[in-house]
Each structure stands twice: as C-alpha cells, then as structure tokens.
N, C-alpha and C positions, 0 to 999 in steps of 0.2 A: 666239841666233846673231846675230855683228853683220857681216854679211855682206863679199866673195861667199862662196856657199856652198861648204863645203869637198869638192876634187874636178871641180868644173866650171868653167869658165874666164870670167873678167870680161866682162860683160855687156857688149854694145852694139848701141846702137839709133841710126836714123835720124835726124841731125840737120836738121830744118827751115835753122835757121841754118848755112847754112855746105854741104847738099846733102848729104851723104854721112855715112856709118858712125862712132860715133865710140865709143869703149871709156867705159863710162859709171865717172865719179869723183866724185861728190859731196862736196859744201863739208865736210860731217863725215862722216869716216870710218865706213861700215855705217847709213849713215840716211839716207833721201830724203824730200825735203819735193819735196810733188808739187799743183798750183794746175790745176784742172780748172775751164774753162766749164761752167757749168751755165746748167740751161733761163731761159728767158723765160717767163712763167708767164703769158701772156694766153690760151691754150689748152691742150687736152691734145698732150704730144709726138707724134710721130709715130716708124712704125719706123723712119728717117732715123735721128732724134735718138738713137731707145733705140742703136742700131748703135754712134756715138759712145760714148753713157755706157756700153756694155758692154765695148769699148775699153778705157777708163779702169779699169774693172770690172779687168778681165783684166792691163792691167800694174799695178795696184795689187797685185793678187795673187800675182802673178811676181816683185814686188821681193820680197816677202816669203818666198817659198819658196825664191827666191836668196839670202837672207839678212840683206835690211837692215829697218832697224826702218822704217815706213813712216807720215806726215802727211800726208794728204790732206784738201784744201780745196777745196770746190765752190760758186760762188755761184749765188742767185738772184738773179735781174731781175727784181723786184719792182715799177718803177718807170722805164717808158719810152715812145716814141712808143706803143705797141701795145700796152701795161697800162692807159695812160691811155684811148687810143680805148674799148677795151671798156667801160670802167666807166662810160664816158660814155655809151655807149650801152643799157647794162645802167641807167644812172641808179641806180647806187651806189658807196661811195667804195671806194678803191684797195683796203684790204685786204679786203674786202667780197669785191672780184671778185679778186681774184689768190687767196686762199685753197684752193677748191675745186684747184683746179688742181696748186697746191704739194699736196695731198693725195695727188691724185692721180699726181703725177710720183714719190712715194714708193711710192703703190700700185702700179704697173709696176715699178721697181726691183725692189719687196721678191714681185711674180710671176714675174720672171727672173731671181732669185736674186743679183742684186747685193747686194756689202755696202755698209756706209754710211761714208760717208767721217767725216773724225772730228770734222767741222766745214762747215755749210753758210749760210753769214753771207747777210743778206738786203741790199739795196742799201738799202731805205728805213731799215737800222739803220747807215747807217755814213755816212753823208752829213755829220759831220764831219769826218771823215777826207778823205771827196773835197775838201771846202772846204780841208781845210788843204794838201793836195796844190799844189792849182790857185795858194794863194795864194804855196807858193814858186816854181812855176813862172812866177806875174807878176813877182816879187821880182826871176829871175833873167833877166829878160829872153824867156823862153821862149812866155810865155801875153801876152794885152794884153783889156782890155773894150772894149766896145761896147753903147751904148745898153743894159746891165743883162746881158748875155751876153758869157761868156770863151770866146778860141779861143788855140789852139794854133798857135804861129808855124812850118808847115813850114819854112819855108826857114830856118829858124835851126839846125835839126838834119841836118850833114853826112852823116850815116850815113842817114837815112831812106830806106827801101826795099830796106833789108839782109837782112830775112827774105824777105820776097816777090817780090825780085827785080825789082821793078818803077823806074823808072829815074823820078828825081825830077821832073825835067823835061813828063814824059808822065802824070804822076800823075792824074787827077782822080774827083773822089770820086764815089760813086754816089749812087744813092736818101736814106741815109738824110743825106747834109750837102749835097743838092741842096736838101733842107727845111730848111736851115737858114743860107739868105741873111739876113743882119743885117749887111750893109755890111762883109762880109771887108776886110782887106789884102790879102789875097790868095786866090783862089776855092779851091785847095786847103787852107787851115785847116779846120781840123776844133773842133767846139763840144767845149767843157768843161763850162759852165756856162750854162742855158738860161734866159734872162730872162723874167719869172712869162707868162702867156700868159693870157686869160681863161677860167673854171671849170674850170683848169688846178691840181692840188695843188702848193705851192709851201714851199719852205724857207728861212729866213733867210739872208744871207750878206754879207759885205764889199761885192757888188755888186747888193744889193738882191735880194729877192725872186725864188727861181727854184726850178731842179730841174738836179740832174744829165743832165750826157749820157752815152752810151754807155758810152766806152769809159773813161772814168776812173772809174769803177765798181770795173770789175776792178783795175787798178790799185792804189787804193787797199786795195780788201779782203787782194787778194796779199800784199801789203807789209804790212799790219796783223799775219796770219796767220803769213808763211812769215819778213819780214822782208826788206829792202829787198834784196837778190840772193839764190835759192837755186834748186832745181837744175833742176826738170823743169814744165814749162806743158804741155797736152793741151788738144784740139778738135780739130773738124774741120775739112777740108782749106777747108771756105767762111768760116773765120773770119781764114786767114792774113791776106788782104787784104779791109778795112781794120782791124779787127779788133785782130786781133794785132800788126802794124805799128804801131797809132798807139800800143797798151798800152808797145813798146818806147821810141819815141820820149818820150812822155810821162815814164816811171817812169824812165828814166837820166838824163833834161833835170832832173829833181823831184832827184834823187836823189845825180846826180855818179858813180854805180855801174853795174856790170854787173847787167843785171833777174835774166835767166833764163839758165841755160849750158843745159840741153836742150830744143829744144821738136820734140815728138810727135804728129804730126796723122792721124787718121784718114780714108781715101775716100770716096767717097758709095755711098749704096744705092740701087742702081737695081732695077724692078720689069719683070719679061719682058724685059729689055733698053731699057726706057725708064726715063726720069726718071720719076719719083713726083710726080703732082699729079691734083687735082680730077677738071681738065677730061677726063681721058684713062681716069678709073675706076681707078685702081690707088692711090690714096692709103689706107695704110691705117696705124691708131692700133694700138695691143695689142688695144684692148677691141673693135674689129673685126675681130681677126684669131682672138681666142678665143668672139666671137659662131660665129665659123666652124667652133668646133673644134680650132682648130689648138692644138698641146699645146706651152706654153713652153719646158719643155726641150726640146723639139727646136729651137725657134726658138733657144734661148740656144747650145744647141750648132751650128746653123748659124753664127751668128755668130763665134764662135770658130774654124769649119773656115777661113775666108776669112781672110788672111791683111792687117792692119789699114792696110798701104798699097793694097792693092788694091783695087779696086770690090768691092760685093756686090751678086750677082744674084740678087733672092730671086724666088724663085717655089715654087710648091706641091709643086712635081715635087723641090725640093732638101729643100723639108719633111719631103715621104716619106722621100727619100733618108740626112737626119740620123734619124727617125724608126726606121728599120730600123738603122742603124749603132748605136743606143741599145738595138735589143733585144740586137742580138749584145752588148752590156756585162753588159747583165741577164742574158743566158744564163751567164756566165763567172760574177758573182756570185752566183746560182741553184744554179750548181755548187759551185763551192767552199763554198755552206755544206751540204750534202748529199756534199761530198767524202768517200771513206772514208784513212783515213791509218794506211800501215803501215810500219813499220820505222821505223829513222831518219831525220834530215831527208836531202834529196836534194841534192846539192851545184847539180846543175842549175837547180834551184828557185828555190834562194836565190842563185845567179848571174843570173834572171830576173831576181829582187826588185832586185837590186841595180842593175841594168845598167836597169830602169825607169825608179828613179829619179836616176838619172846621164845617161840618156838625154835625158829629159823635160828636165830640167838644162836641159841643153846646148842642146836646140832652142829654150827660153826665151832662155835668153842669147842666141841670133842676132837681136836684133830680134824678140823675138818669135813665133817660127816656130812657130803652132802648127799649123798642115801635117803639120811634121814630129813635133811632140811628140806629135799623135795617129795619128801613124803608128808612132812608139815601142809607144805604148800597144797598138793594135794587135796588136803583132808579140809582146808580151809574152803578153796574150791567147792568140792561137796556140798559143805554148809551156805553157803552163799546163793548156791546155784537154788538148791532148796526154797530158801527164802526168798529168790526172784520167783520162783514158781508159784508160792503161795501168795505172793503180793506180798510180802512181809520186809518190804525195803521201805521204812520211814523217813522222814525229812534228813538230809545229812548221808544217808548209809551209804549211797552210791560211791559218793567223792572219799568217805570214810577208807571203802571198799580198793578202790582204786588206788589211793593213798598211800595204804600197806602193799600192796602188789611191786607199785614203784620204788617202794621202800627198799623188799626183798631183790628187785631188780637190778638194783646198784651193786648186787652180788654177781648173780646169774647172769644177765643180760643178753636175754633172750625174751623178755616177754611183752615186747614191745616189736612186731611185723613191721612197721612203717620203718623203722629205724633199718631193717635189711632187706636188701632186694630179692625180688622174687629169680626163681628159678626160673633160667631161660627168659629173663624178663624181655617187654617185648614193648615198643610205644604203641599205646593203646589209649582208647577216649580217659578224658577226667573226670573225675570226679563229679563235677559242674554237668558234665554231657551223660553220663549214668542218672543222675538225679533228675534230667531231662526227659529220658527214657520211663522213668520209674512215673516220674507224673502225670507224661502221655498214657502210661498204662491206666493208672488211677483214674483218671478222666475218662477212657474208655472204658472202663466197668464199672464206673458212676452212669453210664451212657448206656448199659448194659451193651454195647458194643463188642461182645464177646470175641467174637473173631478178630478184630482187632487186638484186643486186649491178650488174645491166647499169640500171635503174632509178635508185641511186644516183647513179651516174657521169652521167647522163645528167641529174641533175637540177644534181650540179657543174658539168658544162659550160655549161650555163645558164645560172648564175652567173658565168660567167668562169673558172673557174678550169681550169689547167692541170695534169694530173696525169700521174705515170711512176712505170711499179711496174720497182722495180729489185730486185736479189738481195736486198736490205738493209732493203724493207720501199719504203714508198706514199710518195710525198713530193709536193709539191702550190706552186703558186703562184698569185695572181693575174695574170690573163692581161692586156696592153694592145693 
C-alpha cells in the first residue's frame, strides 16, 4: 500500500510552522521520511521523555496503517555539555559512560512496546558531516570563528523565529549559549563549533581542535539520512525554542533549501497536576514506576488515550483507570476465542469489522485523534460482545472479528496480553498443566464428586486463573 489508505480521507496534522491544520503531502508520493529527537544519553530518560518517544511511536505507526511506506530517523547525543560532565565525573571516557544509558533507552522502548526506527546515528559518528555543514555555512557568509569556536550569524537570517514565534529583536538565548560567551558579534549567536576546552574530548577541524555544539548535530545527521528537505521533524513542545529554530536557521543558510515542510511536537507530562522534578517527589524513570508495579501497557496505553498536543496528567488513579479499560479488551478477546459460531456469516458483524477499521482510519487522519479511535474501538467492542451474547456469530465472524482487532493493533499495541509480561510475573504452571487441572475438575463433576471438584477450582483460583462453565464445556484464562 503506498498510501493514503484506500477509503479514508488525507491526513492532517498540526503544523508547528505556520500554527494550524495542514493536509499532509509529502515530497514522494505514499512515503514519509520522518527525523525524530532522540535522548541525550548522560542519564536514564524519564516518563517526560518516554511520552515524547511514544509520540513518535504512534505517528510512525499511523503513517503506516494510513498507508505510506515510512523512514524514521532518531539520533543520539552522544556527545555534549552533560555527556561530557558525567564522564568527567564518573572518570571515564565518553563512550565508557554514554553506553549504559543508550542500552538502556532501548530497554524502555523495547518494555513499551515501541518499534525501532530504521536508523539511530550517533553524534560522535558523524562529526564530519557537522564540520562540513559549519564550513559552508562560513563560506557563505552565515557562520564566522573566534578564537577556535564557530557561531552562527543570527541576524544574517531574515526569517529566524518563524517556528517559534519569538520576534528576532527580543531573542536571547538561555542556559545552554549563556555558556558559551567566546567574544560573540552578537550575544544572540549561537555556537556551532566548540573550541578544545581542557580534559575536554575534542575533534579535528579547519578551526583547530574542538567538538560540536548542539544543535548542528541534528542538522547535519537529518540531512545525511533523510537528505537536505523532507517531510516531517517530531519533539517535544521544549525543544521548539531554541532547538528547533536554530536546526532551521542553520540547515536552509547551509543548504539554500526548504529543511522540514511538517513539524510535530508533543506536550509535556505533568505528575498530580505539577511539573515533574526531584525536589517535589514526583520525578519518575520506567524502572521506577515498574519497581512500583505499575504494568506498561497500561502506561503505553495511558499514553496514547491523551491526545499528543495536550498535556498528560499521569497519575495512578489514570493507571488504574487505562488498566481496567485493557481488561474490558481482554474480555472481548477472551470471548471470541471461546465464541460459538452458527450459520452464516452475519452481515452485522462484518459491517463492525469493516466500519472498525474505516473508523480508526479516520480518527488517525484528524491529527492523530486517538481519543476518538479508541472510542471507535470501543463502540466496536459493544457490538460484538452483543452478538456473542446472542449467538449471533456465524461461520467466518470470529476470525473476521479478530482480524480487525489486529489490524487496529499495528497502531496501539496493546491488545494483544501474551505479547507483555505480566506484572510481578512469577514462574508458574503451563498452560499444558492448567488445562490438566481444568480436566481433573471436569471429570470430577462428571463423577459428581463434588468436593473434589470444589477443591480443584479452588486450588485454580490460587493460581490466578479465571474460569466459566458454559453449555459448551470449561473454558479458563489467566486472570491480571
């Protein structure tokens, strides 16, 4: 399929550039090249972070079920104020200490069920490419050095502050290029090239001995990857400024071209209604939130129910709340494989199936809306459940049924338990030896053997396991 998908109507998502709605077209017809921030690897992320990358997660997945063939490109920052600190104070070298970390940020992914993008280039592998960047941007008048460090000429670039809004004049930079006074032209430039610093790692270049800054990182990786304009840039709403601003300036002054035609930015996560930090106890990693218990699909599907321009208010109480919303799925799947199916198929049925995934469709294409697509799903649910109830599942509807589920699932990915561990999982009998148990009972109250048979069940529930004796014989699951 080279997308949009046949049936549901051209996609459109939020343009950072520009404020509002825009019908998404890409440079090649049915394919999106999509350039996602990735972490900073001088720690482990935080639920903040994961929020973004599950973002990315989810429209990487949406192009694809919309239709187009999809390239996603995520980098590491491998190599910055705050990779250097640590390793300095760790007393070992750069990839020594970023390591762990990069493992880690894959470990969280691949426990929330993100996929992997098709390329994650590292900063410290491409630091020719920034050089060559920087040195057409001197060429063309854009960049200038200083005492072994290159900046970037703001006031040479008319458009500067077109994403962000911020009005050239009132510019001035924060934190990280208040660190980096080296005798500017002017106190808004911003560092390209960071001149060597002592037990500082440093790289050869045209202006002697240094290291990259920030934000021409990205830049140059984008451009290496996706190629000097294509279609769609993601982060979050704290990287537009300065960020993502300076990436534009830089890469069209480098370049003579248009960077990025859409950019996608996600809200923050806020915790009880406050900002997320330290000093207030609410700062929490994955691997303290699963110290706690808390079961990642529900978190992945919290994530998702919030809608990616809005805030997310996570707390426990929403935990539960995705956490029960995930069993009513399992109970719909539960059923339908224990469904009985009589006659032929049901035109109803297959007007669910159909109308699911035209639905789902459709709520993707609005920006995203999965609000609504899991309110589709839902309502789908309903009807099905209905129809097992009444026997009204004819020849076909089961597999029909299940068919569309896995369908929408290539989105969400979440509604499929076997695929995620349980919480606090623990080894316990198989499957083989449950279904052992479940027989023994059956035969014992074939034997009217009561007491045994009340013994059995009582030794399943123990186990977890949930069981319903229906006309049709014992049928049994593991309980969450």
């Amino acid at each position: 399929m080279t997308g949009p998908r046949a049936g549901v109507r051209q996609p459109t998502f939020y343009n950072t550039l520009g404020r509002h709605l825009e019908a998404f077209e890409p440079l090649e017809p049915g394919v999106a090249k999509v350039y996602t921030c990735g972490p900073t690897v001088y720690n482990t992320v935080h639920i903040g972070n994961l929020r973004t990358f599950l973002f990315e997660d989810l429209l990487r997945r949406s192009l694809r079920f919309l239709g187009y063939q999809v390239t996603q490109v995520m980098n590491l920052t491998d190599v910055d104020d705050k990779t250097i600190r640590g390793a300095q104070e760790a007393g070992v070298d750069l990839d020594t200490y970023t390591a762990p970390y990069i493992d880690a940020f894959f470990a969280d992914l691949d426990t929330l069920g993100a996929e992997r993008a098709e390329a994650y280039p590292r900063a410290t592998e491409h630091i020719a490419q920034m050089i060559a960047m920087i040195e057409r941007l001197v060429e063309r008048g854009f960049a200038y050095e200083k005492d072994g460090s290159v900046f970037f000429r703001i006031a040479s670039d008319e458009d500067y502050g077109r994403l962000s809004g911020f009005d050239l004049e009132q510019v001035r930079q924060g934190e990280r290029v208040a660190s980096d006074e080296y005798g500017k032209e002017d106190v808004r430039d911003f560092v390209l090239w960071k001149g060597a610093k002592p037990d500082e790692p440093t790289w050869d270049s045209p202006w002697g001995p240094g290291r990259p800054g920030w934000h021409i990182e990205c830049s140059a990786m984008s451009t290496e990857y996706l190629g000097e304009t294509f279609d769609i840039h993601c982060g979050g709403v704290d990287n537009i400024f300065p960020h993502h601003e300076n990436e534009i300036a830089q890469t069209e002054s480098a370049t003579g071209k248009p960077f990025v035609r859409y950019w996608l930015h996600s809200e923050h996560l806020i915790v009880d209604g406050d900002k997320m930090s330290k000093s207030l106890g609410n700062f929490y990693t994955l691997r303290d939130l699963l110290d706690k218990g808390v079961d990642p699909r529900a978190l992945r599907y919290l994530f998702l129910s919030v809608h990616y321009r809005q805030k997310l208010n996570f707390t426990f109480d929403s935990l539960d709340a995705c956490g029960a919303a995930l069993k009513r799925l399992d109970e719909l799947r539960f059923r339908l494989e224990h469904a009985v199916e009589k006659g032929p198929s049901r035109p109803a049925v297959a007007g669910a199936c159909e109308e699911l995934v035209a639905g789902f469709g459709e709520a993707l294409a609005e920006d995203l809306n999965t609000s609504r697509a899991l309110a589709v799903l839902f309502g789908f649910a309903k009807t099905i459940n209905r129809a097992i109830e009444g026997r009204e599942m004819g020849t076909g509807d089961v597999a029909r049924a299940q068919a569309a589920l896995a369908e929408v699932d290539t989105v969400l990915g979440v509604l499929d338990p076997s695929r995620w561990p349980a919480v606090g999982e623990s080894t316990g009998p198989s499957d083989d030896e449950i279904q052992d148990l479940v027989d023994r009972r059956n035969a014992a109250r074939a034997d009217r053997d009561w007491g045994a048979a009340d013994r059995l069940r009582d030794e399943l529930v123990a186990l977890g396991i949930v069981l319903k004796d229906t006309p049709d014989g014992t049928v049994w699951r593991r309980g969450s």
